[in-house]
N, C-alpha and C positions, 0 to 999 in steps of 0.2 A: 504494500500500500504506500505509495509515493506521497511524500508532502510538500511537492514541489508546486502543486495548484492553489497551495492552502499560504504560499512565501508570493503568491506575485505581487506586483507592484500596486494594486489596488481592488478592491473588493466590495461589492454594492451590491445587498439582498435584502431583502425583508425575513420576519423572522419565520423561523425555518419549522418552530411547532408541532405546528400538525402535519408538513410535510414529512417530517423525518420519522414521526411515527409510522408515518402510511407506507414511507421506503421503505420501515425496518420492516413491518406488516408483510409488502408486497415481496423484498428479497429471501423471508422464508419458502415462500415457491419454490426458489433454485439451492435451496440448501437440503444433502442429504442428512437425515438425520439417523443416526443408528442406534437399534434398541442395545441397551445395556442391562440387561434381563438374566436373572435367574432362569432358568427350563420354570417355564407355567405358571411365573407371577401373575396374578391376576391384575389389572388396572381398577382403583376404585371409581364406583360413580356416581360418589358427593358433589354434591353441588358446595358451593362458598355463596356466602353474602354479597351482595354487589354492594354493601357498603363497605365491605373490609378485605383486603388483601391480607394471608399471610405465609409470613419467608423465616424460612428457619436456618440458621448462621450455622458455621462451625463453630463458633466461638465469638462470644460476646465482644461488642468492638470494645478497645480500650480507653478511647477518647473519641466523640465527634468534634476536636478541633479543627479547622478546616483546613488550617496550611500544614495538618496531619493525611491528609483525603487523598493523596497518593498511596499512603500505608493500603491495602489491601481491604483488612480488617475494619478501617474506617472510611475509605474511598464507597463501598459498597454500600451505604445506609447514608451520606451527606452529599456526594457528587451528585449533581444536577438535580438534587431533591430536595436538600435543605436549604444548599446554596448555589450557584452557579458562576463561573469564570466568563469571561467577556467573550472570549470566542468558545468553540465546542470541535473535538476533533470527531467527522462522520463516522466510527468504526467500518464501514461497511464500503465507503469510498476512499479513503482516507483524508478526502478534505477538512476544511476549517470551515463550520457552517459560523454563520453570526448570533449570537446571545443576546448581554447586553451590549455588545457593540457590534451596531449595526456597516460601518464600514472600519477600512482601516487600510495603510499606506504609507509606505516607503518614504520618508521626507525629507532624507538625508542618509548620508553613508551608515550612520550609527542612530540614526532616529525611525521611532514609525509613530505615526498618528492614527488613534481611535477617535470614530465619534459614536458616539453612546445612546443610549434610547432614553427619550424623555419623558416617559411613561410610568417608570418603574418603579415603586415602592420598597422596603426590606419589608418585612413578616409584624415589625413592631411599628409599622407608620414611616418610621424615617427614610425619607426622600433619595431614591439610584441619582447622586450626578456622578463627576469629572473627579472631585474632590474624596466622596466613596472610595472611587476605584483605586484613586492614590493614595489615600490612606490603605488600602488593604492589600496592596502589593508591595509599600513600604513596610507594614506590618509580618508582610507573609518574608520578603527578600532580603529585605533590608536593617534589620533590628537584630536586636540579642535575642530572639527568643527560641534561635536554636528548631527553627521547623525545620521538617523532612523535607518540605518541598524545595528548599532554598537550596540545598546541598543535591537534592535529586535531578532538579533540573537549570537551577543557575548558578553553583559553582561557589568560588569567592568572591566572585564581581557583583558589586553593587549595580541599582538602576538607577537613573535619574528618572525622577517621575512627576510633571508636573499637569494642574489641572487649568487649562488656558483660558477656557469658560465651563458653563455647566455641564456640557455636551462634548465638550474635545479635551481628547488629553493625549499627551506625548510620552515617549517610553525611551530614552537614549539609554545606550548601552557603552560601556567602555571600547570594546573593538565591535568590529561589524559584526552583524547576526543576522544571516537571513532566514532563521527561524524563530525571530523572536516571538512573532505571532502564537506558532507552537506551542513557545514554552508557559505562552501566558495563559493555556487551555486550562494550564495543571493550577493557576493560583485562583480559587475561589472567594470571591466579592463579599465582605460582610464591613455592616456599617461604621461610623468613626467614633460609636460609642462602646467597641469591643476594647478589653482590654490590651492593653500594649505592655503591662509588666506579667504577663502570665499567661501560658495559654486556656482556652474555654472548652468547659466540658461540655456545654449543648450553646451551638451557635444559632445567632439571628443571620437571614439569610433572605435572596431572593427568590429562593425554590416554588415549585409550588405544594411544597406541604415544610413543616412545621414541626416541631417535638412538643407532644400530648404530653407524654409521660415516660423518665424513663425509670423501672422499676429496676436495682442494680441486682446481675446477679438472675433475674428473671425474666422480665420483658422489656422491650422497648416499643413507642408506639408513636406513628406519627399521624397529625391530622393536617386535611386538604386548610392551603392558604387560601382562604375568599378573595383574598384581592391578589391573589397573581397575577402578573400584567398577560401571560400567555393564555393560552387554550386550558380549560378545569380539566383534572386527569379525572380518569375515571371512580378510582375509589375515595370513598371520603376520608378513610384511614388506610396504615399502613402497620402491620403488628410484625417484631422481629421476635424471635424467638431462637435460641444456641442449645447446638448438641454437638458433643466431640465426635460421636459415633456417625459414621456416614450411614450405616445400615439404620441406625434409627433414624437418622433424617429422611433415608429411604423410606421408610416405614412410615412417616407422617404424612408422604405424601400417597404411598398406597392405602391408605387408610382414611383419607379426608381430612386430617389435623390438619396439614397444613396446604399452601397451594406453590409453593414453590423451593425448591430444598439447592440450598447452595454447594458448591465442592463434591460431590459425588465421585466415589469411585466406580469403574465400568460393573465390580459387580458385586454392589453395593444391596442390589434389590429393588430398583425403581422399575423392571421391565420395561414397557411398552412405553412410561411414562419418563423415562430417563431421554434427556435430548443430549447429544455430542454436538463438542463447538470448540474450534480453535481460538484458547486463550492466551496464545502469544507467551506463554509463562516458560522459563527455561530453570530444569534445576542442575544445580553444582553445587562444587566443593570449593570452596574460597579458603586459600591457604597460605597461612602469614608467612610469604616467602624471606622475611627477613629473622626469624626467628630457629636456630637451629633445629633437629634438624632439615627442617622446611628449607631453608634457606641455600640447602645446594640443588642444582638446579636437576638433578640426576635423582632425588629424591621426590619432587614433584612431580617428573615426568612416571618415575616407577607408581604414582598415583594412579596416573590414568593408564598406564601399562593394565595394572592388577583389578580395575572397572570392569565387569560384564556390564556392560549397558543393553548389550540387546537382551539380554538374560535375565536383564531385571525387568524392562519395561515386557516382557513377554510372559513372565510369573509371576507378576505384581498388579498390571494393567492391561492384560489376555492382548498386547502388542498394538493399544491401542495410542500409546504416546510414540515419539521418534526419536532414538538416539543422536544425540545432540555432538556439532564439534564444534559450535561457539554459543554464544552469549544470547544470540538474536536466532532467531527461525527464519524460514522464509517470509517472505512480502515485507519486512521490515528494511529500511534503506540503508545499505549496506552490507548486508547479510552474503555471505560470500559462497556459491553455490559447488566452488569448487573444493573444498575442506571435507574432510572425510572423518568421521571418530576415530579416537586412537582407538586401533584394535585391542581386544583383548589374549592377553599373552603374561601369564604370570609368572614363566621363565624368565622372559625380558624384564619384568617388574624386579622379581629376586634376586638378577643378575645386577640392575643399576644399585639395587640396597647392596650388596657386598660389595659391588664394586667401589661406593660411597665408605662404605663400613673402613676397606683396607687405607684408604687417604686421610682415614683419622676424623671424618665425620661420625658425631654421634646418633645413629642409627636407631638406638635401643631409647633412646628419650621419647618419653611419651607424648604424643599426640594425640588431641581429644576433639573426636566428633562433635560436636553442637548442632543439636538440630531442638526444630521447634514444635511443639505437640501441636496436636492438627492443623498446621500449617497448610498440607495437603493430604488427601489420602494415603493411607500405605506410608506416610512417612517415617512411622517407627520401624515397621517392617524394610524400608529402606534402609536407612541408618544401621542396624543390624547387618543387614548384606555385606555394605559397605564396613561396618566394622572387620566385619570377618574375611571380606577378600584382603583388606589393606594388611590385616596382617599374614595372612596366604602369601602376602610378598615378603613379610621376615619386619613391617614394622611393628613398634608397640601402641596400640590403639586401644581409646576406650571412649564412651560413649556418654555423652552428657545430655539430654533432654531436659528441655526447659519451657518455660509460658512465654508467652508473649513478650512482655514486660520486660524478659532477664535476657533473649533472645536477641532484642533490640541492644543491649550494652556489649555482644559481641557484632552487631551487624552495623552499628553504625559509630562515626567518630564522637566522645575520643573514647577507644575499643578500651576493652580488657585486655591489662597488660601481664597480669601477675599472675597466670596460668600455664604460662610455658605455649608453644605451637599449639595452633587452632585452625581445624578444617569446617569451617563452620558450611552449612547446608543452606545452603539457598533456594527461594525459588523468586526468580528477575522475571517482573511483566514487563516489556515494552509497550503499552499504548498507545503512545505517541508516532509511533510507524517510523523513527530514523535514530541511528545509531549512535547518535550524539548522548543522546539521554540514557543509553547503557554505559557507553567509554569514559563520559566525563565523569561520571558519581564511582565506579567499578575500575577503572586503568590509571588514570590520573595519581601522580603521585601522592596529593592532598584531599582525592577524591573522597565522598564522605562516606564514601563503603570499600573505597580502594584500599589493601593494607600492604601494595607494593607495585611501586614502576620505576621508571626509571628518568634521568634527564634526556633523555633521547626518545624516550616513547612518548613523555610530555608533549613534544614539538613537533613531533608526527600528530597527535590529539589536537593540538593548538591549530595545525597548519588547515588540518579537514573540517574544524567546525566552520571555517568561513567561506568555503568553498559548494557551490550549488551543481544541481543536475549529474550528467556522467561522471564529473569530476569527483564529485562528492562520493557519490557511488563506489566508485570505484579506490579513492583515496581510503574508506570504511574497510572497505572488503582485503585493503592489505594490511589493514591496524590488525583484523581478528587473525593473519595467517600470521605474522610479526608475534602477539601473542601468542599463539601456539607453540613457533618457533624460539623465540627467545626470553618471554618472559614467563608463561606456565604460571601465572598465579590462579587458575582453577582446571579442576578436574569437572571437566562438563560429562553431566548425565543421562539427560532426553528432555528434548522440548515434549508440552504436556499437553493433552484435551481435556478438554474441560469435559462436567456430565453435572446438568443441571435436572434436577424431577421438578417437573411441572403438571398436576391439578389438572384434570380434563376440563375443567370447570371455567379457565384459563387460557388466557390467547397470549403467549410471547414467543419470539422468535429471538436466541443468546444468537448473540453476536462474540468479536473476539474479544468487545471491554466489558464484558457483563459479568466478569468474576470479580472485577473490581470498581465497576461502576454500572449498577444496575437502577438504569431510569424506569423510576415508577409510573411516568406517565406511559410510557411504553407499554403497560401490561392492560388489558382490557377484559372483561369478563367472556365469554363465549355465548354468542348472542342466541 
């Protein structure tokens, strides 16, 4: 999905609404969908309320702050429901439809100009202009307050942000960016009455729903915003509700509980009602190559040496994900089609550990798996695997599972230091369709999940993000083969599909942002 239509030089739509619901609508037509079925589950045929939608989590979010709304865990319950960003990337074309800003334009080498809808309210009355939007992108990029989104998609570099009247505002960036538009998909709008010394556990927003209630620990529930400036979604509420077990979320939705069940594994038990859908998500091994014995490069490579990946995604996921040889999947820009997984070969894995061993690298120092509980399905069961092949190659490995919460202190800066080597378990969504937003937060050597590059791969990093079309393309596709080659800071595992159960009761068609951002206006009852 290219996002080179979504960077041109000027952009003028109205807003997109109800069309994009009727594209998502109308592009389930052409999408296969595959049952992910037990032999003989039966499909239940509850009916739901047409006043309440309900979606059962893997796991309770931890915070709906919204320059949090990248995270996964909180992307899926506040992006484009509670709050909304100025532009919108189309999952399904990979364009930039318009939000609240309704155009927007190149106005200089480092500058782009929005201008804005003057229509729009927040959820508490307070007034969408110019001034909004600059406060909540200085809020989200520009402050101490340590958001995910700042480090995931803008770096070190501050923005200039000013509001020139009520309706136009300008975005200058330190060096050229001609994705800035892009990056502004991921910072979500909240008003100038939001805190600035701390971040918010239930944000005000111009979604069109709202937080009813959240019960901690039990439910969460959201009710329709009356004055949303767009089209009213169809349910008046929205009920979240978290289960670790995928087989039980399976089981809520063959049973009537609930109407749409998140993360699913292929065979979890949703049969019939189980949908497949390409969520861009890729898992690995992120491995503190500066920390012995991580740190020689013959040791990370014996990583992905001593990997069955087809082995896993084939008794784990009945071979319904693809083993992975970089960071990004197909249709993301960049993505390099000629890369192949390292094979699996655990002679060669055993042979680089001794051959390490005899040079006086310490071999035998333990290294410890981190992985995060229901992260994804099958992830302990993964973790496990991987414990056990990595030391089938002669390392010392052991296994750390952790929540959410403690997960985030090894994935993001500043890491955990006082634990010795970490091959921490990832799983990296791209939604944004271009390679920038994987290499800059993951390779860079300050990157805010990077935990090792180099001054030469810097500048390789530095040289592509300003570069557009083939060039760009192509400059991406030699960062991930240069990786492989020379830096090996992950052992990649298989890009993933997703398997959402959906309610007969229920009209959605998951796209590839729907595990991380599932627009409720999108969902419609079945008429």
């Amino acid at each position: 999905m290219s996002s080179s239509s979504s960077t041109s030089a000027n952009h003028k739509f109205r807003s997109p609404r109800s069309g994009l619901v009727g594209a998502a609508i109308a592009a389930g037509s052409m999408l296969i969908l595959s049952s992910c079925a037990v032999a003989n589950s039966e499909p239940s045929t509850g009916t739901t309320s047409a006043d309440l939608v309900r979606i059962v989590l893997p796991q309770e979010p931890p915070t709906l702050e919204p320059c949090e709304a990248n995270l996964t865990s909180t992307g899926v319950v506040v992006r484009s429901n509670i709050t909304e960003p100025l532009v919108e990337r189309n999952p399904t074309t990979g364009d930039l439809d318009p939000l609240l800003a309704t155009e927007w334009e190149a106005t200089g080498d480092t500058e782009w100009t929005f201008t804005l809808r003057d229509d729009v309210t927040f959820s508490d009355g307070t007034p969408f202009n110019a001034e909004a939007a600059a406060f909540a992108i200085d809020r989200a990029v520009n402050s101490d307050l340590g958001c995910n989104v700042e480090g995931y998609v803008f770096g070190d570099n501050d923005l200039v942000v000013t509001a020139v009247d009520e309706t136009t505002l300008t975005v200058s960036t330190v060096t050229p960016d001609p994705i800035l538009p892009l990056r502004l998909s991921f910072v979500e709008i909240v008003p100038p009455s939001t805190d600035t010394a701390a971040k918010v556990r239930e944000p005000v927003g111009t979604g069109p729903y709202k937080v009813k209630q959240w019960d901690a620990g039990t439910k969460l529930t959201l009710e329709r915003n009356d004055d949303y400036w767009g089209d009213a979604p169809a349910y008046a509420e929205a009920e979240y509700q978290w289960r670790a077990e995928g087989t039980v979320r399976a089981a809520m939705i063959t049973s009537g509980e609930a109407d749409l069940a998140m993360g699913l594994g292929a065979d979890d038990g949703a049969g019939d009602l189980g949908l497949d859908y390409p969520n861009n998500e890729t898992v690995a091994l992120r491995l503190t190559a500066e920390i012995a014995p991580l740190n020689d490069i013959r040791v990370r490579q014996a990583i992905n040496y001593a990997i069955d990946k087809q082995g896993i995604t084939d008794s784990l996921y009945q071979g319904a994900h693809i083993p992975a040889a970089q960071l990004v999947p197909e249709g993301i820009v960049g993505h390099n089609p000629d890369l192949k997984p390292w094979e699996f070969d655990v002679a060669k894995a055993s042979a680089l550990v001794a051959e390490a061993k005899a040079d006086g690298v310490p071999v035998d120092e333990k290294i410890t798996i981190v992985a995060r509980n229901a992260q994804f399905p099958k992830v302990s069961e993964m973790s496990q695997i991987l414990q056990e092949q990595l030391t089938q190659a002669g390392l010392n490995v052991e296994l750390k599972m952790v929540d959410t919460s403690a997960h985030l202190q090894y994935q993001l800066r500043p890491f955990v230091t006082n634990e010795g080597p970490i091959a921490l378990l990832i799983q990296h969504g791209n939604q944004a369709g271009d390679a920038a937003f994987s290499v800059e937060q993951y390779m860079t050597t300050t990157g805010a999940q990077s935990v090792y590059g180099t001054p030469e791969f810097d500048t390789r990093l530095t040289d592509a993000s300003v570069l557009t079309g083939d060039d760009r393309e192509s400059a991406y596709q030699d960062i991930f083969e240069y990786q492989n080659e020379e830096i090996v800071q992950f052992a990649f595992i298989a890009h993933q599909t997703g398997v959402i159960g959906k309610a007969a009761a229920v009209d959605y068609t998951p796209n590839s942002s729907s595990g991380d951002e599932l627009r409720l206006a999108e969902i419609t009852p079945v008429s």
